[in-house]
N, C-alpha and C positions, 0 to 999 in steps of 0.2 A: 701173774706174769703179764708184762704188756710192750710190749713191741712193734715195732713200723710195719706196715703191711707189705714189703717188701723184701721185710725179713725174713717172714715162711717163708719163702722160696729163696734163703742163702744170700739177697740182694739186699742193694743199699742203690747205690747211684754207680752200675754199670759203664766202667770207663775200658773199652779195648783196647789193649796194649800187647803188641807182640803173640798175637792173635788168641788171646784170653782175656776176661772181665778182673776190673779189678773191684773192690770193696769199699768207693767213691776215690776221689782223684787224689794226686800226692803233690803238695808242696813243690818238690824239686823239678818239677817239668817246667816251672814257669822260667827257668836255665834257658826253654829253648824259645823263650819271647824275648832273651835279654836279658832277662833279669838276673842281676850278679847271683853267683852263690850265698854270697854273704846274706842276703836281702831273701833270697826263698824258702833260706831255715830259716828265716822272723817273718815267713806268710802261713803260716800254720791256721790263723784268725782266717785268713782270706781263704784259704781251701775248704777248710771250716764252713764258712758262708755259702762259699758255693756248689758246696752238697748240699746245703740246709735249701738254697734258695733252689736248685735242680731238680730236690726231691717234690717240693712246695708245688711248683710251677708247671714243672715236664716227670709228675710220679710215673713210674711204669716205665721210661724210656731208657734204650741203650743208648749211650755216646763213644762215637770216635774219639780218640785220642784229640782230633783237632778240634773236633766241637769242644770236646769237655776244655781243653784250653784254653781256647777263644775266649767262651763264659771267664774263667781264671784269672787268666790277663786282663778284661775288661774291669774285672773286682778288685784287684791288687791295684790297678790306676784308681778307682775310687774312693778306697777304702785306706788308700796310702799306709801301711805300716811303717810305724818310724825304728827307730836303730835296736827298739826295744820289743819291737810287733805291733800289736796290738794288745795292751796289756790288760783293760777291762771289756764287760762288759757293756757297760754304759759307755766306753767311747767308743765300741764297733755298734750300737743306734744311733750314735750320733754321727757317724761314717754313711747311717742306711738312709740318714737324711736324703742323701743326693738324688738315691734312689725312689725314695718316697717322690721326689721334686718331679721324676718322672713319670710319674702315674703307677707307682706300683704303691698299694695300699696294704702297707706289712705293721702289724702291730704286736709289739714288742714286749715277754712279759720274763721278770728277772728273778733269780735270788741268788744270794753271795754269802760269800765269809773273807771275814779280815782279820786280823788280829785282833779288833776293835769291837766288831759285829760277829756275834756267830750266829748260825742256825743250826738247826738238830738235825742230826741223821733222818728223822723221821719225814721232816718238814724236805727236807731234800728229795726223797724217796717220793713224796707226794705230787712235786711239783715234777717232776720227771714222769709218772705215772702218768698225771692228767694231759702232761703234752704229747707223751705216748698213745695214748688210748684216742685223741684225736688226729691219731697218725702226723705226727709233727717231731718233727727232731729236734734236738736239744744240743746245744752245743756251750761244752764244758770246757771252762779253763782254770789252770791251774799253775800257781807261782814257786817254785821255790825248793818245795820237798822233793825227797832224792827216791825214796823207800819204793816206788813202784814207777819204774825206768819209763817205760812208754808214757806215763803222763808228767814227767820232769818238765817244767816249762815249756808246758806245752797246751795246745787247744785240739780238740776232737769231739767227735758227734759222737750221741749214746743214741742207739738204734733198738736196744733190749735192756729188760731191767727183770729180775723173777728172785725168788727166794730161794736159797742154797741149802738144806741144812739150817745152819744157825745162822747163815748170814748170807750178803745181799750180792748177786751179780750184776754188770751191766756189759753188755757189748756196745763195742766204740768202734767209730771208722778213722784209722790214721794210717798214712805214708798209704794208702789204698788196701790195707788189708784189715780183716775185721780180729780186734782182741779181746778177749774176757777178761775181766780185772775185777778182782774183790772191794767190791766197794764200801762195804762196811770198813777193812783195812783203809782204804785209801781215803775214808773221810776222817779216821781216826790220828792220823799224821799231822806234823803240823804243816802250814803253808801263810805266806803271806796273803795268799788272796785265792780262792777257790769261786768261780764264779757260772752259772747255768743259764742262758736265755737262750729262748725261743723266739720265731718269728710267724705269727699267726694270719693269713691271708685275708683283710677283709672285704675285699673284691673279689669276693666268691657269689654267685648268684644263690642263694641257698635256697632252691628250688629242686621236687623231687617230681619225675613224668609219672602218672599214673596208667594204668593197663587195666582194663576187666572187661570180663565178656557177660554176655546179658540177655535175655529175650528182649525183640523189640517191644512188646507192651509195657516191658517196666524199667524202661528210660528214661521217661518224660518224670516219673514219681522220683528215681532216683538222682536225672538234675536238677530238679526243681528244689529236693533239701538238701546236696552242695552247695546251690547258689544262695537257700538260704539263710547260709551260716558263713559267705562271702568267700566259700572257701576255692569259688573257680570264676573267684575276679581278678584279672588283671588291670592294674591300672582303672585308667576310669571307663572300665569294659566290665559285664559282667557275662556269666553263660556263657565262658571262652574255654570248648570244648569241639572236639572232632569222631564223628562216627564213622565205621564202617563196614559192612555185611561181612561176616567169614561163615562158616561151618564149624560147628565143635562135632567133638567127638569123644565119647565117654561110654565105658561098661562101670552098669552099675556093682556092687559085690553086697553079697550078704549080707545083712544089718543095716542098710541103707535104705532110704525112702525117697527116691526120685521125683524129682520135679516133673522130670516128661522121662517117656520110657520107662523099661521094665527091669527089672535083676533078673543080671546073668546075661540079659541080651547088648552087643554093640550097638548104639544109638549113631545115629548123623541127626545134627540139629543145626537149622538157620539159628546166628546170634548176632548181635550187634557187638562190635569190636568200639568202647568207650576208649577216649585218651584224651588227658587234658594235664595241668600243670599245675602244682600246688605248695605251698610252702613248706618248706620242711618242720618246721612246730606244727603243720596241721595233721600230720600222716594220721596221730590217734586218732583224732576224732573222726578223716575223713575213713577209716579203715570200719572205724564201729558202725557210719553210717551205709555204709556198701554192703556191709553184714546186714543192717537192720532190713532195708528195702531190698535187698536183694533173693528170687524165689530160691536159690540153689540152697541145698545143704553144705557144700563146699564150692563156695567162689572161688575164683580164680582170680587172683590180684596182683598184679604187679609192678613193683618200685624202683624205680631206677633214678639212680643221682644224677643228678646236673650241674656242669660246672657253669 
């Protein structure tokens, strides 16, 4: 199973409407920026987008009704769908241009089917998965086929994918409410164009804050072999870390062999509180070295992301 992390908890992109959430935004509100009706059933693409880019940019947040619009309306003037929507893929990246033009760094990864080109259920499965599992949404479109109503010419975000029995589910976000649809079925139908891209952020800082606690005598040992594997250099800095005194606090238990103190007794110990900044490809190594030079039998470490 692999699914957005907004999905344990029932969520997608939280829109209030009539004092309840919906299951990302719907199409037909963009009625109250103007935009004909005719024109907000072919913004499907653009709604589409702006859960993908909502969830991307602002994960975790609820939206107003008037925020989540605002974003809408601004998307649907950029992205222009014409009389037909937006009908691939590849011309809503070539719509994200504009947005690229603005300093947003989205990079874009596809796969389709035409009558021309196919791909296998398997290859579909996979490519969903891997944008799943980097908490990334996926947004599906699909031309033509009738057999499974909610996705008749229509585009929506897949937020879950898991295995059923014999075959495959995925949960989608369309008109604001979340559906389950058999996907094994629904790749098996025919279409003129079936198509999956994702938008992958890469103006992310990929940087993770590090935490551990320490006696002060074995500081100096344990930044001296971070730095010397360059892994608490910033820029053209190196040894760019921050100390500062706390108290721990720990009872030892049975089977354990304490560094200071005794089993069975409550300790209070002066520690130095380490935190500095590290890449995220470094975490192994830097994790093995904290273990290595560090006196405890159970450090205390901890990792937190940075956007």
């Amino acid at each position: 199973m692999k699914q957005l992390k907004n999905n344990l908890k029932n969520e997608f992109v939280p829109v209030k409407i009539n004092g309840k959430y919906t299951y990302g935004g719907r199409q037909k509100d963009l009625e109250k920026f103007g935009v004909s009706k005719f024109m907000a059933n072919r913004s499907c693409v653009v709604t589409a987008f702006t859960n993908s880019f909502l969830y991307t940019y602002r994960r975790g947040e609820k939206f107003s009704f008037e925020e989540y619009n605002s974003f809408q309306y601004k998307f649907y003037k950029i992205l222009k769908p014409w009389i037909n929507g937006i009908p691939t893929a590849k011309i809503l990246d070539l719509r994200v241009n504009t947005l690229r033009k603005k300093g947003y760094k989205l990079k874009s990864h596809f796969l389709y089917d035409t009558i021309f080109k196919k791909t296998t259920l398997e290859e579909k499965i996979e490519f969903i998965e891997y944008a799943l599992n980097k908490d990334i949404p996926v947004i599906l479109f699909n031309w033509q086929s009738k057999e499974i109503d909610i996705l008749k010419n229509h585009a929506v975000v897949i937020t879950k994918i898991y295995k059923s029995e014999d075959y495959h589910i995925i949960n989608v976000s369309s008109w604001g409410k979340k559906y389950v649809i058999n996907f094994d079925k629904f790749d098996k139908q025919f279409s003129l164009y079936k198509g999956f891209v994702y938008f992958e952020r890469e103006d992310i800082m990929k940087f993770i804050k590090v935490e551990t606690f320490i006696p002060k005598e074995n500081v100096e040992e344990l930044i001296n072999a971070l730095n010397e594997k360059n892994i608490i250099k910033i820029g053209n800095y190196d040894f760019v870390y921050t100390t500062s005194e706390v108290m721990g606090h720990f009872r030892a238990l049975d089977g354990s062999n304490p560094y200071e103190g005794e089993v069975g007794k409550k300790e209070n110990v002066s520690e130095i509180k380490l935190e500095f900044k590290i890449k995220i490809e470094h975490k192994r190594i830097c994790d093995e070295i904290i273990r290595e030079k560090h006196p405890y039998e159970e450090p205390v470490i901890n990792y937190y992301e940075l956007l």
